[in-house]
N, C-alpha and C positions, 0 to 999 in steps of 0.2 A: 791762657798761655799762647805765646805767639806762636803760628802755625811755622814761621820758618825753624824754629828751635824744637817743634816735633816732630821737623820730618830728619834734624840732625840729630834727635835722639833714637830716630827709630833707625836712623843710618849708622850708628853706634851699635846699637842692638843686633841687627845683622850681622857686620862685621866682630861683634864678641861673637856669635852664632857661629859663625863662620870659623871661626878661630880655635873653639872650644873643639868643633868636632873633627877639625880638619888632621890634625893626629893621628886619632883614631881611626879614621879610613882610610889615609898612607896606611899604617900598620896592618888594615886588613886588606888594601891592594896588596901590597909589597909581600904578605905571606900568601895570598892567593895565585900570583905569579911565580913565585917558588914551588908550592903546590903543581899547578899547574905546567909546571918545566920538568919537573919529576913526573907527572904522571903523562908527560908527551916522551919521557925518555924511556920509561918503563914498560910502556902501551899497557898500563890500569886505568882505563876508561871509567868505573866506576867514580859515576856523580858526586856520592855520600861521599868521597875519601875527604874531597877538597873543604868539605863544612867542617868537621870537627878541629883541623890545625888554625885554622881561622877565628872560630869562634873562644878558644884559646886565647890566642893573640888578641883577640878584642877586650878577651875578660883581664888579660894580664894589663894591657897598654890604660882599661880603665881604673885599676889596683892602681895602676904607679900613678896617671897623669888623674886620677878623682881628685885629690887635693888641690891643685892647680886650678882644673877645672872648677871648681867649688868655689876656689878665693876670687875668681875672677868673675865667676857673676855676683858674688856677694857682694865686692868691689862696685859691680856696674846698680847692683841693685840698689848700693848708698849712696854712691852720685845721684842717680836719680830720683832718691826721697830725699837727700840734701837740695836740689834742682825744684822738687815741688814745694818744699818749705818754704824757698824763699818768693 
């Protein structure tokens, strides 16, 4: 295989990487600044509050976007055994 067409498939492969999880960590930034804004409004410094709303939001954001996420490497998975076929 030609070494320039492995380093655009592994350039590929990042960017799906990238892409797949980039979602889900806005969602668990963006509740943890929420979190975080309430617990500087309230003064509950307590550490543990901010994990449980969060991990929430991660477990819900991977329910909705699993499917997605799923098609798109299965996707990148058949181009590139279509890719080594030929």
């Amino acid at each position: 295989m030609n070494p320039a067409l492995l380093v655009e498939h592994a350039q590929n492969a990042l960017m799906l990487s990238l892409a797949v999880v980039l979602p889900v960590i806005g969602v668990a930034a963006v509740v943890g600044l929420i979190v975080a804004a309430f617990q500087a409004a309230s003064q509950i410094q307590d550490p543990t509050i901010a994990h449980l709303p969060r991990l929430l939001a991660v477990v819900v954001a991977l329910v909705i976007l699993g499917p997605w996420m799923g098609a798109q490497i299965g996707a990148f998975a058949e181009r590139m055994l279509m890719a080594a076929v030929r």
